[in-house]
N, CA, C and O atoms as a CHARMM CRD file, in Angstrom:
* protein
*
  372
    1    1 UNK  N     49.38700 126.02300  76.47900 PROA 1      0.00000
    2    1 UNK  CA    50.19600 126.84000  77.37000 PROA 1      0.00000
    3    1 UNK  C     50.10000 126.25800  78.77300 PROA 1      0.00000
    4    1 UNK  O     49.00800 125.97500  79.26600 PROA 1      0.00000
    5    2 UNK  N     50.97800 126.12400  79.25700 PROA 2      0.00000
    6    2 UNK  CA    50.98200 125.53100  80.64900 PROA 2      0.00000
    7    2 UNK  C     50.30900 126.56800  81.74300 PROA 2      0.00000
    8    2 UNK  O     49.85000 127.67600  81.46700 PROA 2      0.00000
    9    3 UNK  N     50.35000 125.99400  82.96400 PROA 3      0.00000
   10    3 UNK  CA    50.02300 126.95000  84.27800 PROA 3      0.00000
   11    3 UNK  C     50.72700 128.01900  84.54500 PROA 3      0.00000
   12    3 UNK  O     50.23800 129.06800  84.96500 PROA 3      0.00000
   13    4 UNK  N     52.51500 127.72600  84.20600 PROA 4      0.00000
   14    4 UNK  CA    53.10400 128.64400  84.44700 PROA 4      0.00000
   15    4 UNK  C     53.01200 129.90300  83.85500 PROA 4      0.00000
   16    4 UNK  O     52.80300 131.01100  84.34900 PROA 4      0.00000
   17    5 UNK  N     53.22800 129.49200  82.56900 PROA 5      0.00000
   18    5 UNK  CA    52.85000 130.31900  81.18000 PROA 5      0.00000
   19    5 UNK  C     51.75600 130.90000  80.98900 PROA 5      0.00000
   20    5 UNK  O     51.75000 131.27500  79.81600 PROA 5      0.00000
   21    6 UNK  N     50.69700 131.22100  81.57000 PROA 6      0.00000
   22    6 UNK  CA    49.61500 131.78600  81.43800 PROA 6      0.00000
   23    6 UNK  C     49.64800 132.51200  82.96800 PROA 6      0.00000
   24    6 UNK  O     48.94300 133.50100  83.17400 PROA 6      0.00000
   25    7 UNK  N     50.47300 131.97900  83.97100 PROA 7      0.00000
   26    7 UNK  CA    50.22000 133.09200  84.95800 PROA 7      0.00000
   27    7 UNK  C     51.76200 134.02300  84.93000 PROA 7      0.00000
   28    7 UNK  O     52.06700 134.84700  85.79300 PROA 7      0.00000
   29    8 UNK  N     52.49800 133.70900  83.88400 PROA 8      0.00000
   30    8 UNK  CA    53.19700 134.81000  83.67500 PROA 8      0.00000
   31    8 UNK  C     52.75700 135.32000  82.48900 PROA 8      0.00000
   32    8 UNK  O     53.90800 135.69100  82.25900 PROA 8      0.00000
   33    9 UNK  N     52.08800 135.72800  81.40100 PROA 9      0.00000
   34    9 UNK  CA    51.19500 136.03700  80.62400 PROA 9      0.00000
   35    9 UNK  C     50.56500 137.39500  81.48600 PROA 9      0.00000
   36    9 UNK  O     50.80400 138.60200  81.47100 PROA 9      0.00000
   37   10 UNK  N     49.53200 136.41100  82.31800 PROA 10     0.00000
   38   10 UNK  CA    49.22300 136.95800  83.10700 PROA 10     0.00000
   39   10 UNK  C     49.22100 138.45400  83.62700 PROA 10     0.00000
   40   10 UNK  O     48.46300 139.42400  83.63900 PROA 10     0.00000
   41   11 UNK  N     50.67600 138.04900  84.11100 PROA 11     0.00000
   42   11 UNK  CA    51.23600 139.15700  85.02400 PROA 11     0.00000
   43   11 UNK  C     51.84100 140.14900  84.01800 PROA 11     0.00000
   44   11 UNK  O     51.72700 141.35000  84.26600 PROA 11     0.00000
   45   12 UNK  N     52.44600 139.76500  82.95300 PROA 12     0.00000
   46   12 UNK  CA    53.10400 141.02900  82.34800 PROA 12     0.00000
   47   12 UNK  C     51.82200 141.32200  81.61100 PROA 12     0.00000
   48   12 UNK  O     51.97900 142.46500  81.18100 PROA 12     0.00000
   49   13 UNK  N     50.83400 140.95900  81.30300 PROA 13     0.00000
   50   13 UNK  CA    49.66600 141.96100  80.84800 PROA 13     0.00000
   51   13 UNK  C     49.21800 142.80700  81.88400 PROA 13     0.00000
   52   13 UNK  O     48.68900 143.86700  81.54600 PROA 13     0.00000
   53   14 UNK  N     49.34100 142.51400  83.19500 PROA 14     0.00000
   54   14 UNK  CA    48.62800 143.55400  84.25300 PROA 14     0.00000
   55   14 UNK  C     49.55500 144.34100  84.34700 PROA 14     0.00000
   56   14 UNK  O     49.17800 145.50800  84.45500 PROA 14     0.00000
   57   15 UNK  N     51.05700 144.12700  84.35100 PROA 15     0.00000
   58   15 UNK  CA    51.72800 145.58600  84.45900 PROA 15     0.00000
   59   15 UNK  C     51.97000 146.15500  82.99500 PROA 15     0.00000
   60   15 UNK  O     52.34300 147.32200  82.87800 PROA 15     0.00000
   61   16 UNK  N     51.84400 145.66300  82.30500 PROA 16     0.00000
   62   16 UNK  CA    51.85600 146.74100  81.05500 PROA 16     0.00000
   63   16 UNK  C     50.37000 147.50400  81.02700 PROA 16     0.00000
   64   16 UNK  O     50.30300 148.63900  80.55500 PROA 16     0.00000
   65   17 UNK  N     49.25800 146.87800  81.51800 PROA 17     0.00000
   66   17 UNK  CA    48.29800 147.59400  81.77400 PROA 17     0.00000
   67   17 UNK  C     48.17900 148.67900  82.64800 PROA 17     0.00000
   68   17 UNK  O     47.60100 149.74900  82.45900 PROA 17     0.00000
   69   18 UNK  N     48.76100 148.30100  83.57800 PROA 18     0.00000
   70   18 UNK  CA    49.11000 149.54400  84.59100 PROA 18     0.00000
   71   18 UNK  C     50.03500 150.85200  84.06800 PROA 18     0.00000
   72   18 UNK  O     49.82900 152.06400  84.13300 PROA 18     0.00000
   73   19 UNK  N     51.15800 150.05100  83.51600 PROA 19     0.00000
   74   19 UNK  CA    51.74300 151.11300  82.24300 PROA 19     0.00000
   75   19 UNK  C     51.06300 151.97400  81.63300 PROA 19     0.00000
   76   19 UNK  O     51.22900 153.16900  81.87600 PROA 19     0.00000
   77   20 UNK  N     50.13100 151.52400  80.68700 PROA 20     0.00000
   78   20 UNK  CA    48.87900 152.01000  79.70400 PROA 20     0.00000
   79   20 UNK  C     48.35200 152.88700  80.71500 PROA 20     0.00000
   80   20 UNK  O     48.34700 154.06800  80.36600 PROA 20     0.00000
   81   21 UNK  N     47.77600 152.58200  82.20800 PROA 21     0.00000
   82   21 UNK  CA    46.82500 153.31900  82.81000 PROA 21     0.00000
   83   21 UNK  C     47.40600 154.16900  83.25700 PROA 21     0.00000
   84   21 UNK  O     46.71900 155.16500  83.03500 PROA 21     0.00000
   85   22 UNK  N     48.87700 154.65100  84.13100 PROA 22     0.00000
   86   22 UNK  CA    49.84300 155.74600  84.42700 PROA 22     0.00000
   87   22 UNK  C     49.95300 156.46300  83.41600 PROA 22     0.00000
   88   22 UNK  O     49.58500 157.63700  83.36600 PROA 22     0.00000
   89   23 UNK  N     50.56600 155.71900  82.33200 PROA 23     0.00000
   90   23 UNK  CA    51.54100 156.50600  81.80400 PROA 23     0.00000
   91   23 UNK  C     52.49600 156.23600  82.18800 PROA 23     0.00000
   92   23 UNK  O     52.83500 155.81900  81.08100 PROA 23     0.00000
   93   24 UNK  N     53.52200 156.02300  82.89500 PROA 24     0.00000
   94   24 UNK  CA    54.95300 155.89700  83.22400 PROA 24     0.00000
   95   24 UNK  C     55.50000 154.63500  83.49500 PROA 24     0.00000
   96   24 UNK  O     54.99100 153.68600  84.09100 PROA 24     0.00000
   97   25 UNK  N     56.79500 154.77300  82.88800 PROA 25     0.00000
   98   25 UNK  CA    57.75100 153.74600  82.82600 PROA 25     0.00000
   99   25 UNK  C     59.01200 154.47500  82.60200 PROA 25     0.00000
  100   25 UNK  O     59.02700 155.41700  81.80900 PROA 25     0.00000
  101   26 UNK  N     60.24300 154.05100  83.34500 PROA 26     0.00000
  102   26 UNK  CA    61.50000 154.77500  83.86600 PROA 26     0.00000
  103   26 UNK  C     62.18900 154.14200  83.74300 PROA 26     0.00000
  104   26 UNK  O     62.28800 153.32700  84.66100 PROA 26     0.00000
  105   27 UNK  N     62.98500 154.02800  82.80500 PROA 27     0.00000
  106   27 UNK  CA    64.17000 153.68000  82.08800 PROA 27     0.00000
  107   27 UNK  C     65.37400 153.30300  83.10200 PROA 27     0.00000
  108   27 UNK  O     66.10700 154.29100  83.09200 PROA 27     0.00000
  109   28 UNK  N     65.63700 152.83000  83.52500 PROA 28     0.00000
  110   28 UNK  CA    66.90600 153.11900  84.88700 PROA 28     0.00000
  111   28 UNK  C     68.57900 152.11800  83.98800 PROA 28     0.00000
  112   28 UNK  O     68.36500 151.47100  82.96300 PROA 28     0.00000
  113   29 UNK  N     69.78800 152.17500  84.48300 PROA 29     0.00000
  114   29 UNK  CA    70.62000 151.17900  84.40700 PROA 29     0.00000
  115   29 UNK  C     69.91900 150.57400  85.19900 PROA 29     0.00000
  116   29 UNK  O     68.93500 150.78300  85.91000 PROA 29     0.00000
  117   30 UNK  N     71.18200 149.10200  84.74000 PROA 30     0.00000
  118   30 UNK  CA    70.79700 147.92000  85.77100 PROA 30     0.00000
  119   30 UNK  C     71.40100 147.95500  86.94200 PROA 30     0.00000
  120   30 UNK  O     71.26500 147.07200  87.78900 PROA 30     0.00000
  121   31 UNK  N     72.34500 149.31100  87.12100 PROA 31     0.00000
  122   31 UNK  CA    73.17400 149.10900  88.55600 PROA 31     0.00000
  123   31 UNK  C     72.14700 150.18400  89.41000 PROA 31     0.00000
  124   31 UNK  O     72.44000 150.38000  90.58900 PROA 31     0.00000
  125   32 UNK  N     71.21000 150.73400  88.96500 PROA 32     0.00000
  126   32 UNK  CA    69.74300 151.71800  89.43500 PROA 32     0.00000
  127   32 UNK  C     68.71000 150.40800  89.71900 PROA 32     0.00000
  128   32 UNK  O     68.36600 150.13200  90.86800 PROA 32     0.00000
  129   33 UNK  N     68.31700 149.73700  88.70700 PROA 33     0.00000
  130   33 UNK  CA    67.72300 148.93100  88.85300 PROA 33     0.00000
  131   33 UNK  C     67.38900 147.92900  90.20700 PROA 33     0.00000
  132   33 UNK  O     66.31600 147.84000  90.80300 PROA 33     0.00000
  133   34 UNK  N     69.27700 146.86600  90.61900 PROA 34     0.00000
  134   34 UNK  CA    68.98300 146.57700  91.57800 PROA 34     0.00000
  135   34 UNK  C     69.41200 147.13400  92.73800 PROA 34     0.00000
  136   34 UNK  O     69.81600 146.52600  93.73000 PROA 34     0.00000
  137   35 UNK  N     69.28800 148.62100  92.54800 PROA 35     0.00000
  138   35 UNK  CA    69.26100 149.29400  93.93800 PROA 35     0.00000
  139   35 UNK  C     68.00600 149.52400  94.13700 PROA 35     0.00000
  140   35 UNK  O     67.65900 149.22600  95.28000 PROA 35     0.00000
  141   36 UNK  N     66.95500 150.05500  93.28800 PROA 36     0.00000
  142   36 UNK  CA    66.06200 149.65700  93.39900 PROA 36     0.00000
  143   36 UNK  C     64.74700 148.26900  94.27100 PROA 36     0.00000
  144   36 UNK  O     63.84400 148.15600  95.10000 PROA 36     0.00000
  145   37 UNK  N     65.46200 147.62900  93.41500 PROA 37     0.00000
  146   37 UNK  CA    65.03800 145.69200  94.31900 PROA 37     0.00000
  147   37 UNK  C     65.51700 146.02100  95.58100 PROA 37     0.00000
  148   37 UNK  O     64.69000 145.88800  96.48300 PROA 37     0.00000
  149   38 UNK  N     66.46700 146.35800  95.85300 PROA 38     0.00000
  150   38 UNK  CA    67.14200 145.99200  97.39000 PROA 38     0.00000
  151   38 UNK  C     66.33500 147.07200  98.62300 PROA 38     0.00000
  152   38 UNK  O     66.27100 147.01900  99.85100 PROA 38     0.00000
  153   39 UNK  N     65.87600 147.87700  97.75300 PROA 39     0.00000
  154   39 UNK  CA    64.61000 148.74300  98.72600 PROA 39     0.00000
  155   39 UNK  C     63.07400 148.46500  98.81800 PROA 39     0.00000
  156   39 UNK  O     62.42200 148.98800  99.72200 PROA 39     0.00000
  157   40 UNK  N     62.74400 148.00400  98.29700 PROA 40     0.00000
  158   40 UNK  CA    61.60000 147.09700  98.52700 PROA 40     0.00000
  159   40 UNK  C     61.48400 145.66800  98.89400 PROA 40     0.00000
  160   40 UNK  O     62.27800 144.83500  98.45600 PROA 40     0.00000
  161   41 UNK  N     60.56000 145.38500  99.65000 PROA 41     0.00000
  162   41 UNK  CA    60.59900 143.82700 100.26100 PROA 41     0.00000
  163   41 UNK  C     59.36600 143.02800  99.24100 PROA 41     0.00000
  164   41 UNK  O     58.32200 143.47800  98.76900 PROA 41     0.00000
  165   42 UNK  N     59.96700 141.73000  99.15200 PROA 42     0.00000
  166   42 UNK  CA    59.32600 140.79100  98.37600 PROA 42     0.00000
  167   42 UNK  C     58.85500 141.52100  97.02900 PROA 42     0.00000
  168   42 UNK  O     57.73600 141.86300  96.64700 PROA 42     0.00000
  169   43 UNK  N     60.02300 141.62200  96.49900 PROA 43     0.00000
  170   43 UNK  CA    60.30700 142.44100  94.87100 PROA 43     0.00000
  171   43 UNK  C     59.78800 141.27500  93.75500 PROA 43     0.00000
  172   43 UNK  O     60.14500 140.12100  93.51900 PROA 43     0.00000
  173   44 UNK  N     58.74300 142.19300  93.18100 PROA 44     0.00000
  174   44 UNK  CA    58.16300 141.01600  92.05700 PROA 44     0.00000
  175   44 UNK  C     58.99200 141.14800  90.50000 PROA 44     0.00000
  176   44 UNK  O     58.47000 142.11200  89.94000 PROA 44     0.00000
  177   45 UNK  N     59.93800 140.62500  89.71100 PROA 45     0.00000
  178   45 UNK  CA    60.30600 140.93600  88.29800 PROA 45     0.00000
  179   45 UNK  C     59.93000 139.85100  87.23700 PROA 45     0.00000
  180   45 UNK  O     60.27300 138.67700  87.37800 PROA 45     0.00000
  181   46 UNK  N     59.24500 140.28000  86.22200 PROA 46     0.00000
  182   46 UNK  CA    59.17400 139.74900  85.05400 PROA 46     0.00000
  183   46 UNK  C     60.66000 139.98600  84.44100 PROA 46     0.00000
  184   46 UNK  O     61.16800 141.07200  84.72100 PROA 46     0.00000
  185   47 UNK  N     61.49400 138.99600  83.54900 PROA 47     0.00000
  186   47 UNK  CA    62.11100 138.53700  82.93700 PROA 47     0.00000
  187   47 UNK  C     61.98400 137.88500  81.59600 PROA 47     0.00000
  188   47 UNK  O     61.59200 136.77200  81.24500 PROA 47     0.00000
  189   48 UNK  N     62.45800 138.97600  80.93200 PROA 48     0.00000
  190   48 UNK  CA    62.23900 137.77700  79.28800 PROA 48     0.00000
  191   48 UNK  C     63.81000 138.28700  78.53300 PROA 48     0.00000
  192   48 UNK  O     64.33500 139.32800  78.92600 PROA 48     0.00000
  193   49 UNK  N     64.38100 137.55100  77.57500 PROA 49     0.00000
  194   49 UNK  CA    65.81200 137.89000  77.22100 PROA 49     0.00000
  195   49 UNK  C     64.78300 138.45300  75.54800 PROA 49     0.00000
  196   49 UNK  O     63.63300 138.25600  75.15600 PROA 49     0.00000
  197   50 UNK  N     66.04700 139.23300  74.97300 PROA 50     0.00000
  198   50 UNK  CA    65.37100 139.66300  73.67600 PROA 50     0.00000
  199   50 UNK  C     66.33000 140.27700  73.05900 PROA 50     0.00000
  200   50 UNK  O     67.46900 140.27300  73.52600 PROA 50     0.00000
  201   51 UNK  N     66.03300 140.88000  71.95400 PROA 51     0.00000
  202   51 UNK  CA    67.21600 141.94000  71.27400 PROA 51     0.00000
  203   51 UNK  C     67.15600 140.66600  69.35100 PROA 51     0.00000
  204   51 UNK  O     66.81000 139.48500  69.30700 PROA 51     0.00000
  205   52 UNK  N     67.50000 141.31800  68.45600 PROA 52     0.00000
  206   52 UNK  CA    67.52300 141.13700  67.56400 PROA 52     0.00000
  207   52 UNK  C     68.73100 140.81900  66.57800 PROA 52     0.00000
  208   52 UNK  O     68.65100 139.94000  65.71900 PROA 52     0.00000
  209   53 UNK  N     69.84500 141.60200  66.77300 PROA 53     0.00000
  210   53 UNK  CA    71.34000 140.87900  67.01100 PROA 53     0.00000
  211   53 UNK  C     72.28900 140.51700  67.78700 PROA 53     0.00000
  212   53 UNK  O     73.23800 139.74400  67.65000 PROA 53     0.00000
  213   54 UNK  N     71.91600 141.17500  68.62700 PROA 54     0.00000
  214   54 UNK  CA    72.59100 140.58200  70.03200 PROA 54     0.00000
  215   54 UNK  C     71.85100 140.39700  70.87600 PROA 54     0.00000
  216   54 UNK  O     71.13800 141.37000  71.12200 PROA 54     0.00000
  217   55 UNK  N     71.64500 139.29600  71.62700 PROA 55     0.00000
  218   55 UNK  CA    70.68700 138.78800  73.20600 PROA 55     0.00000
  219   55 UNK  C     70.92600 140.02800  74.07800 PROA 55     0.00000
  220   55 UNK  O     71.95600 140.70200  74.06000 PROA 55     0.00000
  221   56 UNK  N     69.84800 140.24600  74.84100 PROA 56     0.00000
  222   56 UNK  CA    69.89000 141.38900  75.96900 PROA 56     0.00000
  223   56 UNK  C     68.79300 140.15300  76.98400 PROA 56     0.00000
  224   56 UNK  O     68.06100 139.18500  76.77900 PROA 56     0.00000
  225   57 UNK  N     69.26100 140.91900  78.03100 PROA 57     0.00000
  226   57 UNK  CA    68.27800 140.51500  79.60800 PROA 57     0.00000
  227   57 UNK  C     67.49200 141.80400  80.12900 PROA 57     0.00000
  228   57 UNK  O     67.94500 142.91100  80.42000 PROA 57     0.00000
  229   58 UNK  N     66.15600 141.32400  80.16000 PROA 58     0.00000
  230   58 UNK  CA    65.12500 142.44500  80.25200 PROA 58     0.00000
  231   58 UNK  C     64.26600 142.35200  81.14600 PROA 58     0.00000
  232   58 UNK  O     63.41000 141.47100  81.06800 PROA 58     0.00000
  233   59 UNK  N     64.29400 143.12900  82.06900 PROA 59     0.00000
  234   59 UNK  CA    63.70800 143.34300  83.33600 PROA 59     0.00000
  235   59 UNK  C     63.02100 144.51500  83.64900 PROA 59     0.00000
  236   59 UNK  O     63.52300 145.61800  83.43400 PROA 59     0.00000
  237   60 UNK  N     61.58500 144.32600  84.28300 PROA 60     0.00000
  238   60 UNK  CA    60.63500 145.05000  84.85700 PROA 60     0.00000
  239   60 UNK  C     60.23600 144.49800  86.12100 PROA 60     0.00000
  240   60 UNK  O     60.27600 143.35100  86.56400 PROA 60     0.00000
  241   61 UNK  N     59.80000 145.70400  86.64400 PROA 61     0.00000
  242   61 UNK  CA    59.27900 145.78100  87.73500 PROA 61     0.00000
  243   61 UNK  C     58.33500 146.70500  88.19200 PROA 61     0.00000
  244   61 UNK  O     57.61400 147.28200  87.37700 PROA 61     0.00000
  245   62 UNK  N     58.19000 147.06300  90.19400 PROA 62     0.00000
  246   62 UNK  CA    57.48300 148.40600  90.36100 PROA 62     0.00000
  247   62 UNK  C     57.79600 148.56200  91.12400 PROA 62     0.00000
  248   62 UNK  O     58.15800 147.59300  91.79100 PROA 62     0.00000
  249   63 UNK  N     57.94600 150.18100  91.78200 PROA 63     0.00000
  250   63 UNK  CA    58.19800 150.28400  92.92200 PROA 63     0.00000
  251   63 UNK  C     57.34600 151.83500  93.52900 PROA 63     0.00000
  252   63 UNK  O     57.40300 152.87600  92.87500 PROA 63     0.00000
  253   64 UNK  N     56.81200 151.76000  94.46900 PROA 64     0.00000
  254   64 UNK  CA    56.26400 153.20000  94.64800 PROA 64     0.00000
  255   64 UNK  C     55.28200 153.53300  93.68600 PROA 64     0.00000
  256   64 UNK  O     55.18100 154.69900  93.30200 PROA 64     0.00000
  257   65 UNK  N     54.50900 152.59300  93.23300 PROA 65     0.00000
  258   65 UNK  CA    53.63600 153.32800  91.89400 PROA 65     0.00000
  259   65 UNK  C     53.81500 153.70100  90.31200 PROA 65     0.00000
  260   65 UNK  O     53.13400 154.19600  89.41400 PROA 65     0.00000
  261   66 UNK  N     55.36600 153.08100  90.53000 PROA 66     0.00000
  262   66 UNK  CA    56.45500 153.53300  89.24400 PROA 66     0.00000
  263   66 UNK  C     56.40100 151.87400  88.72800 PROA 66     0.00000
  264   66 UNK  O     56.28200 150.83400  89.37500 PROA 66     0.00000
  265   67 UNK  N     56.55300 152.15800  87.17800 PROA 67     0.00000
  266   67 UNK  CA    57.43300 150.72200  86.70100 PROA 67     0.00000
  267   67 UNK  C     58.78700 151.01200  86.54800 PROA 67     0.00000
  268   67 UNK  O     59.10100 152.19200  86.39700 PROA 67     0.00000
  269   68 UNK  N     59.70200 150.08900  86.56100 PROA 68     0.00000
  270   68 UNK  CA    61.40700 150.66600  86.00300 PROA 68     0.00000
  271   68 UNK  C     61.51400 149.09900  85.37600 PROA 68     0.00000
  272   68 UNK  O     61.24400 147.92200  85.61100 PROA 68     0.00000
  273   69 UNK  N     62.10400 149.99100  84.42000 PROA 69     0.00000
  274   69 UNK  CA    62.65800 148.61000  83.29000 PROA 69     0.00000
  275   69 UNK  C     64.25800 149.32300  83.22200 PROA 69     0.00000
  276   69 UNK  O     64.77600 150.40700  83.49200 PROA 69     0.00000
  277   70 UNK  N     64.73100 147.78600  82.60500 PROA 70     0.00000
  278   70 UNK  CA    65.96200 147.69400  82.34800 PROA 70     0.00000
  279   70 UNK  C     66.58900 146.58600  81.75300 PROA 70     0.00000
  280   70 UNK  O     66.50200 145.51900  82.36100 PROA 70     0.00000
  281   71 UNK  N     67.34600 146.62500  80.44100 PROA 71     0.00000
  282   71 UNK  CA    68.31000 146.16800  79.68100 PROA 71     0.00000
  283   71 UNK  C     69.57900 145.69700  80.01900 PROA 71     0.00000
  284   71 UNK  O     70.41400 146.55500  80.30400 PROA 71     0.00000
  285   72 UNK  N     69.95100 144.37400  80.05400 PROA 72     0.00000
  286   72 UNK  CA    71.50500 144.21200  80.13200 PROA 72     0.00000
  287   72 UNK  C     71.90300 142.99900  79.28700 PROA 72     0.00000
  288   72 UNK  O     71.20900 142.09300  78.82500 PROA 72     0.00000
  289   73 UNK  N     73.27000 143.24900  79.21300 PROA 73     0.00000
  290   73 UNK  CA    74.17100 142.64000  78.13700 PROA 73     0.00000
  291   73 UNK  C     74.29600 141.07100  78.87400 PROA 73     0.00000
  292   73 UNK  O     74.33700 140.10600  78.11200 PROA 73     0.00000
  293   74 UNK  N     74.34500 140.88100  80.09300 PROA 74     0.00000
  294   74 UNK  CA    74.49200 140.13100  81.06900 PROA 74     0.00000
  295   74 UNK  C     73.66100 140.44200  82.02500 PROA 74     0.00000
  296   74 UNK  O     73.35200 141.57800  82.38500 PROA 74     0.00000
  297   75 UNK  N     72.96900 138.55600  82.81200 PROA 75     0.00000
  298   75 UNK  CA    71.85700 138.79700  83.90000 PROA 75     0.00000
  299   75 UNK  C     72.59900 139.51700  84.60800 PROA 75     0.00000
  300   75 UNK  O     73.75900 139.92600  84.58800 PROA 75     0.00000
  301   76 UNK  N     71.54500 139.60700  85.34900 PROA 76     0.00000
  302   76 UNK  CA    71.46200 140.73100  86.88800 PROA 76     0.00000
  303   76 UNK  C     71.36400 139.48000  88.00500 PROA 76     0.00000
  304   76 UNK  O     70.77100 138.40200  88.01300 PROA 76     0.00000
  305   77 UNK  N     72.31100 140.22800  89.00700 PROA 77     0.00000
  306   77 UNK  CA    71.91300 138.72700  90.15000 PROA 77     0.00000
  307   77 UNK  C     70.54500 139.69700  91.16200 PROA 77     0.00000
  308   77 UNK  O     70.62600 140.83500  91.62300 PROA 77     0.00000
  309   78 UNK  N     69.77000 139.04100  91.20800 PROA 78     0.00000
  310   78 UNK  CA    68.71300 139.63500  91.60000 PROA 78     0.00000
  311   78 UNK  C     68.99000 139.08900  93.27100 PROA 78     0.00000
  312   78 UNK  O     69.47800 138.00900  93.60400 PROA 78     0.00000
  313   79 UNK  N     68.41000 140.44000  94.35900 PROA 79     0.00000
  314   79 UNK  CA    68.47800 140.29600  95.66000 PROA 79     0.00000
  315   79 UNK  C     67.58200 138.30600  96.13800 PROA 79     0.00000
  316   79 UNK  O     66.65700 137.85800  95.46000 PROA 79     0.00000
  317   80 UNK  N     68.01300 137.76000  97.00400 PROA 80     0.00000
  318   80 UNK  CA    67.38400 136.83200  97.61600 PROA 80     0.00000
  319   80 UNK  C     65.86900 137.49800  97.81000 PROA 80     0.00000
  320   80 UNK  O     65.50400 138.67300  97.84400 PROA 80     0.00000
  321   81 UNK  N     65.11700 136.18600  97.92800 PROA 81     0.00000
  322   81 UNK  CA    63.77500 136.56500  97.82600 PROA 81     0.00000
  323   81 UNK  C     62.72400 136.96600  96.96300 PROA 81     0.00000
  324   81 UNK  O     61.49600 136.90000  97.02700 PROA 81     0.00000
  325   82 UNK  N     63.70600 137.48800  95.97100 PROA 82     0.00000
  326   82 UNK  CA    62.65200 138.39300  94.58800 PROA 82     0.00000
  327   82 UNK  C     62.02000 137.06800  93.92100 PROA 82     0.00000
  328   82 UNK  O     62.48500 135.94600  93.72200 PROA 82     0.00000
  329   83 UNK  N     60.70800 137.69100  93.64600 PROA 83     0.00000
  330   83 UNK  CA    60.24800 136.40400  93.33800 PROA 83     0.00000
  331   83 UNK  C     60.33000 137.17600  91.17100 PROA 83     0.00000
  332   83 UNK  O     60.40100 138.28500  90.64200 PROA 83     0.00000
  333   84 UNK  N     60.25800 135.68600  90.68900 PROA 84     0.00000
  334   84 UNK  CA    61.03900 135.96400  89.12600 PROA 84     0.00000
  335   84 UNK  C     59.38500 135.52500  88.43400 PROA 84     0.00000
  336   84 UNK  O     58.56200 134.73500  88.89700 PROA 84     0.00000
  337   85 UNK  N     59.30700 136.35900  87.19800 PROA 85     0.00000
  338   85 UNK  CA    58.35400 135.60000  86.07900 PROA 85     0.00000
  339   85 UNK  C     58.70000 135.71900  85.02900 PROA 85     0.00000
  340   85 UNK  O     58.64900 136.78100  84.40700 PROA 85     0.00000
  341   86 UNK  N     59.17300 134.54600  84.55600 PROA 86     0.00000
  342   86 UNK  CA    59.80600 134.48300  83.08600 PROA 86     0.00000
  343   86 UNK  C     58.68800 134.70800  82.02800 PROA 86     0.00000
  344   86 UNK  O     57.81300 133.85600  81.87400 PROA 86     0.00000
  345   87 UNK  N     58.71800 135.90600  81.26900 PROA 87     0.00000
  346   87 UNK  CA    57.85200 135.98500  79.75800 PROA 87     0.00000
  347   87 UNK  C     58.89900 135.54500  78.87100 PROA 87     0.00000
  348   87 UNK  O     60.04200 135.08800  78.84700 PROA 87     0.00000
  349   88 UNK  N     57.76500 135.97800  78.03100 PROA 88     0.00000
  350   88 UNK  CA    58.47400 135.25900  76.68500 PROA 88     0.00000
  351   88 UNK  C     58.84300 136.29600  75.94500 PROA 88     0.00000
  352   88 UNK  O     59.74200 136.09300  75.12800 PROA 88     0.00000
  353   89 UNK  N     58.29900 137.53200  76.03500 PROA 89     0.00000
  354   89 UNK  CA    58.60600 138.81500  75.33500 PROA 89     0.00000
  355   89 UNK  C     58.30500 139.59900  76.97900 PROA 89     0.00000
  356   89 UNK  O     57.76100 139.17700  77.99900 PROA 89     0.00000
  357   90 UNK  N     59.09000 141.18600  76.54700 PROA 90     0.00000
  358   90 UNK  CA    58.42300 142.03900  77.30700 PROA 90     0.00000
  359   90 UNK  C     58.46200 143.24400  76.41100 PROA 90     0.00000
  360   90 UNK  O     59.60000 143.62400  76.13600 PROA 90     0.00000
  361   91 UNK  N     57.58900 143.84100  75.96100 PROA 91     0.00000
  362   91 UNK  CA    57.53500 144.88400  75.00800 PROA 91     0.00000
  363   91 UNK  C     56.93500 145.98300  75.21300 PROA 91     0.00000
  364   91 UNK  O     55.75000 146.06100  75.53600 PROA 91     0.00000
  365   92 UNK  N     57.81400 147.08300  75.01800 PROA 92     0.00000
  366   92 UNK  CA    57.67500 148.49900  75.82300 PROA 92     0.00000
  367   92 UNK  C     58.14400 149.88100  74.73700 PROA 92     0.00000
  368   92 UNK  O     59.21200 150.23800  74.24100 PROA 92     0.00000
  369   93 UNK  N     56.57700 150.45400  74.68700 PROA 93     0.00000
  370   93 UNK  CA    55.96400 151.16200  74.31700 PROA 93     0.00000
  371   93 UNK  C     57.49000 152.24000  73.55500 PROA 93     0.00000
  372   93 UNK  O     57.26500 153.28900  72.95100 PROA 93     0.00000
């Protein structure tokens, strides 16, 4: 596994851990979603595509203590600045 790959590993194990430790995760659209991003500064998202007959684009994040995930048929153009971590899965509870 490369450098990258283990520090995005990484990272979606600490927020699904944080998941595990809340409890909460909030379902939003993706047009909630990046209204979301656009209110917080230096917005962190994991990214992994998935779905089983049809490809989806799958995005998490946090904001305020909250995670919000979100599903789309097509990427999301994410605000300038957001910094991205591509997984390989993101899998939610």
């Amino acid at each position: 596994m490369s450098a990258a790959g283990g520090a995005a590993a990484a990272a979606a194990a600490a927020i699904a851990q944080a998941i595990r430790a809340s409890g909460v995760l909030v379902r939003v659209s993706p047009d909630d979603f990046q209204k979301i991003l656009r209110k917080g500064e230096q917005a962190l998202v994991i990214y992994a595509t998935g779905g089983l007959f049809k490809s989806n684009h799958q995005y998490l994040t946090s904001y305020k203590g909250f995670a919000f995930f979100t599903k789309s048929a097509t990427e999301i153009i994410l605000p300038a600045g957001t910094e991205t971590i591509v997984a390989n899965k993101i899998w939610i509870p």
